[in-house]
C-alpha positions in Angstrom: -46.5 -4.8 -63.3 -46.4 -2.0 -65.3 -43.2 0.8 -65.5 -45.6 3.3 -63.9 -46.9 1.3 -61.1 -42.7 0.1 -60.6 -42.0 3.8 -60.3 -44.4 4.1 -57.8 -43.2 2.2 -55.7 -39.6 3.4 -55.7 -41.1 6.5 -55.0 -43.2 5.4 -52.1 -39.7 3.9 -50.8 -37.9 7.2 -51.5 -40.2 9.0 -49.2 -39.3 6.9 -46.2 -37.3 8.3 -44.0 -33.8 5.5 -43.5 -33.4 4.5 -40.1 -29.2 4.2 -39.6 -27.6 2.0 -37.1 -24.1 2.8 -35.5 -21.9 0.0 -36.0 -21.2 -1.8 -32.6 -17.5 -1.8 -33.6 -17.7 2.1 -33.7 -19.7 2.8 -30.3 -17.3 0.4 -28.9 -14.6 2.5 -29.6 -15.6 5.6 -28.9 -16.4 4.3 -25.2 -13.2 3.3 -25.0 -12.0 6.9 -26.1 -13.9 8.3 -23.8 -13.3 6.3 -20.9 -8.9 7.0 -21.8 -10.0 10.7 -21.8 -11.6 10.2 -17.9 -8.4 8.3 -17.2 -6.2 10.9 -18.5 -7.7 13.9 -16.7 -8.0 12.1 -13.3 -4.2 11.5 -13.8 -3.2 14.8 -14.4 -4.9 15.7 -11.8 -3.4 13.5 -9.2 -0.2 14.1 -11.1 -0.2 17.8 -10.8 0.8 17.6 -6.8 3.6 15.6 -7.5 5.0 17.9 -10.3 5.1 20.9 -7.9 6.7 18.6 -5.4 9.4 18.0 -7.5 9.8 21.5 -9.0 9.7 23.0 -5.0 12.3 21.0 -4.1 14.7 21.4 -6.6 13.3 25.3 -7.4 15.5 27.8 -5.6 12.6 30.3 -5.6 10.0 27.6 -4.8 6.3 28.9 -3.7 3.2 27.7 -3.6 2.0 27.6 -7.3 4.6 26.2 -10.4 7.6 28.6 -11.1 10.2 28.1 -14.1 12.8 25.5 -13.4 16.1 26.5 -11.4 17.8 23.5 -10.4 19.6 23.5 -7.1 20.3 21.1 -4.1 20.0 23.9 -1.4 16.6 22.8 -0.2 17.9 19.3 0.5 20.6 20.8 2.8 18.3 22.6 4.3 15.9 20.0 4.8 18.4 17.8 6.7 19.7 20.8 8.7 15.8 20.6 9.7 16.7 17.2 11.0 15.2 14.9 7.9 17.7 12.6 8.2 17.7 11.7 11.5 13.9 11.4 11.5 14.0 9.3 8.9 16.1 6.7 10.7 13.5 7.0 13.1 10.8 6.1 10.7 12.7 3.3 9.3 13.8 1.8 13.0 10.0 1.8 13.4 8.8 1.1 10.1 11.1 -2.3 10.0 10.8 -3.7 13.5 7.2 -3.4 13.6 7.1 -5.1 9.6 9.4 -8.4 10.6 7.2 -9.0 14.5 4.0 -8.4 12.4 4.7 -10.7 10.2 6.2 -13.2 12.2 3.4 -13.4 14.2 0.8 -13.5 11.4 2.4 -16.4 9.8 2.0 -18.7 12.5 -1.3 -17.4 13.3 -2.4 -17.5 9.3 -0.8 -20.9 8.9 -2.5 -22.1 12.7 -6.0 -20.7 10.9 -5.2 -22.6 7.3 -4.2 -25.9 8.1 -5.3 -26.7 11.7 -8.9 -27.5 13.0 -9.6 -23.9 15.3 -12.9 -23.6 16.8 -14.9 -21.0 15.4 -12.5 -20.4 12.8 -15.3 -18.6 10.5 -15.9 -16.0 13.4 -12.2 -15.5 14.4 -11.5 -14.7 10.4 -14.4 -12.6 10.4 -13.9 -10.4 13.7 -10.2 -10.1 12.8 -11.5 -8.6 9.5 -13.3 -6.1 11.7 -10.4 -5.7 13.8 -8.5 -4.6 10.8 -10.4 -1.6 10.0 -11.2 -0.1 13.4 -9.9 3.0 13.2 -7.0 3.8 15.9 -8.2 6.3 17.3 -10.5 4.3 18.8 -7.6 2.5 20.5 -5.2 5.3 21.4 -6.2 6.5 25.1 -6.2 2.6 25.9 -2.9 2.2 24.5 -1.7 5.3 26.1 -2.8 4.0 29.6 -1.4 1.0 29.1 1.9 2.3 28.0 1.8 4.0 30.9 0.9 1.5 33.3 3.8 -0.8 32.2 6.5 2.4 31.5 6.8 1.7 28.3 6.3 5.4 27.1 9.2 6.9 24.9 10.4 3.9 24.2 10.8 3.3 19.8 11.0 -0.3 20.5 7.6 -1.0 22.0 6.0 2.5 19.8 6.8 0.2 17.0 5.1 -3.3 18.9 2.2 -1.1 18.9 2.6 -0.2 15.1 2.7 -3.8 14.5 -0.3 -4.4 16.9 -2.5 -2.6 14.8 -1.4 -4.6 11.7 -1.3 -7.6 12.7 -5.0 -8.1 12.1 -5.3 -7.6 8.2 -1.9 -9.2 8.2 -3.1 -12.4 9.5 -6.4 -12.3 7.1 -4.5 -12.2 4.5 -1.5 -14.5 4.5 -3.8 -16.8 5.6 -5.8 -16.5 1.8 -2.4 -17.3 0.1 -1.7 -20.2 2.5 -4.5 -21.7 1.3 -3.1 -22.0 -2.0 -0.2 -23.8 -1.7 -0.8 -27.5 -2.1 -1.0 -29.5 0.8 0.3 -32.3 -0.8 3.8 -30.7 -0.8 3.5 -30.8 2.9 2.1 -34.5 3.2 5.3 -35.3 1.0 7.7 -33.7 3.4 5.7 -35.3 6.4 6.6 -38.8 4.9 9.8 -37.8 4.7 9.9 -37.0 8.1 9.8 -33.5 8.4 8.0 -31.9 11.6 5.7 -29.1 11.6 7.6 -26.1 12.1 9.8 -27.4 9.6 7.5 -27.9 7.3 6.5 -24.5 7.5 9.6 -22.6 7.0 11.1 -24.7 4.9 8.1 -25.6 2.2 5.2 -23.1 2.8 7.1 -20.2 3.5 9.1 -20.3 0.6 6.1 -21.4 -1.7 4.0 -18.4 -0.5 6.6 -15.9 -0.2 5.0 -13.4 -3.1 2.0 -13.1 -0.5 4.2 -12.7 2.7 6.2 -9.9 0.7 2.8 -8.0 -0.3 1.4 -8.1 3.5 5.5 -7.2 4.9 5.1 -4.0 2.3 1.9 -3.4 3.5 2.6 -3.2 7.2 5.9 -1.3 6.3 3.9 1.3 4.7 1.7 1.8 7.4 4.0 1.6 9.7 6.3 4.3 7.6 3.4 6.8 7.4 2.4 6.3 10.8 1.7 10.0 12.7 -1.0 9.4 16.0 0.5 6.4 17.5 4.6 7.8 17.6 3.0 11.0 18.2 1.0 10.1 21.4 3.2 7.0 22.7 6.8 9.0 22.1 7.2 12.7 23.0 11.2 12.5 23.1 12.1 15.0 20.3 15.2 12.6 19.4 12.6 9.6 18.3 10.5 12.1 16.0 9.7 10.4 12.9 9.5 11.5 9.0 6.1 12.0 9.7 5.8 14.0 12.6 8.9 16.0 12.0 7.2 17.1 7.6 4.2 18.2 10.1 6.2 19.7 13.1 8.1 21.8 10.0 4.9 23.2 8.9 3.7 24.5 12.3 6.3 25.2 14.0 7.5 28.6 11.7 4.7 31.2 10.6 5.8 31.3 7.2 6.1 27.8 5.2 9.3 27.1 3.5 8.0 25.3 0.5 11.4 24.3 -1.2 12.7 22.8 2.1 9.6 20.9 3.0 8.8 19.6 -0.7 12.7 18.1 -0.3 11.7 17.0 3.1 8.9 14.7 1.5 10.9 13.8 -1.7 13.4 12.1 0.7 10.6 10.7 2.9 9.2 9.1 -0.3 12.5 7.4 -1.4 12.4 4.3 0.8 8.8 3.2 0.0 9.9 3.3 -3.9 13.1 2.1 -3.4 11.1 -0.8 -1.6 9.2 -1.3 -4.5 11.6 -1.6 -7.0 13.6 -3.9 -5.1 10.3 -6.3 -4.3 9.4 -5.7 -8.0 10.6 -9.1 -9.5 9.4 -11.1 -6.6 5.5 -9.7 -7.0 5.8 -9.9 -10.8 6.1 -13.4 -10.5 3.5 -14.6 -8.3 2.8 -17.9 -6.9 4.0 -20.6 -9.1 2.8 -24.1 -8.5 3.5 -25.5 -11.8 5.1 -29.3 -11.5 5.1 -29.3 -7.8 1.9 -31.8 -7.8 1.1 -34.5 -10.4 -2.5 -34.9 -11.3 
């Protein structure tokens, strides 16, 4: 081939346009950068209520926008001259009694549905599953009726059996998920060794699923904590008002909204739920742990 006709033909190559390919590596991460900026304007966004909560409550000009920092404590006296602390007593008296009968009665339920032979077990699960996301208004004038009926009106104690009435459903559903992970040969062993059923079940499944009973008690306490139509309809005594109803009965109750007091008022509402959380922290962190307990 001659040097003219080789010239050519790097010309003819010249004249075509290059196609160019974006590395994978490169699209990959600029996905990923865009997908962090998504994530980091969602979370301003959600974050941006909770700044203003803070700056409110601790502002001691606080309004309805941001204003410059002036720390104070004012607003948190005058959130429990509103009567915060009381009402959260309230919410926790409810909040807890209606966490340890739910629970209680889901584990023997969920442990009853695990382990045993129940007839119809698929359709129980299944309608309990529906159960657990009717929505409660659906059930308040029959509850109400049947409060009244047995006199049971005004009363925290069975307000907070009807708290843990409504949870009971999902509770059940799910403890009864973890208790089908732990082994049953750890309970054949203690069987042998002449352990009975209920002991059996407090002392060996209990403690082997307790990560899952502590997600489904924090759960229930939360719904129970942030619970407004059921206290509201079952308990008019103003004594027995909860966190929840009192935040609300704060902002309706004056024609001009105090913002630093109320933003206080839910700063202290908040604190038991995270305390909770920290506290449970190192017990959900570890999860369930059946290393060694079964030889294969």
């Amino acid at each position: 081939m001659s040097t003219l006709e080789t010239f050519a033909q790097s010309g003819d190559l010249l004249d075509k346009p290059e196609v160019l390919t974006i590395p994978p590596s490169f699209r990959g991460t600029r996905n990923k950068i865009i997908v962090s900026f998504i994530h980091m304007v969602l979370g301003i966004v959600f974050l941006l209520p909770m700044v203003w909560v803070v700056d409110a409550a601790f502002s001691a000009h606080a309004s309805g926008s941001l204003t410059r920092p002036s720390f104070t404590l004012v607003n948190f006296r005058a959130a429990m001259s509103l009567g915060a602390g009381r009402a959260i007593e309230n919410s926790l008296y409810l909040a807890i009694v209606s966490t340890v009968v739910a629970t209680f009665v889901s584990v023997l339920a969920a442990y009853a549905l695990s382990r045993r032979r129940v007839p119809l077990k698929g359709s129980f699960l299944v309608a309990t599953l529906m159960l657990s996301g009717l929505p409660i208004t659906l059930l308040l004038i029959p509850i109400y009726f049947l409060y009244v009926r047995l006199g049971w009106l005004n009363s925290p104690f069975y307000t907070s059996l009807a708290l843990a009435a409504s949870s009971v459903p999902f509770t059940i559903w799910l403890l009864k998920n973890f208790f089908d992970q732990v082994p049953k040969e750890l309970e054949e062993a203690a069987a042998i060794e002449g352990a009975g059923g209920v002991r059996i079940l407090w002392r060996v499944v209990v403690p082997l699923a307790t990560p899952g009973i502590l997600v489904a008690s924090i759960i229930t306490f939360i719904n129970s904590w942030g619970s407004f139509l059921l206290p509201l309809v079952l308990d008019a005594n103003p004594s027995n008002t909860p966190a929840a109803i009192g935040i609300y009965s704060n902002i309706v109750a004056n024609s001009q909204v105090s913002y630093g007091p109320l933003a206080a008022y839910a700063i202290l509402f908040s604190l038991p739920v995270m305390l909770l959380y920290l506290l449970s922290t190192r017990w959900l962190h570890g999860g369930f742990s059946f290393a060694g307990g079964v030889k294969g």
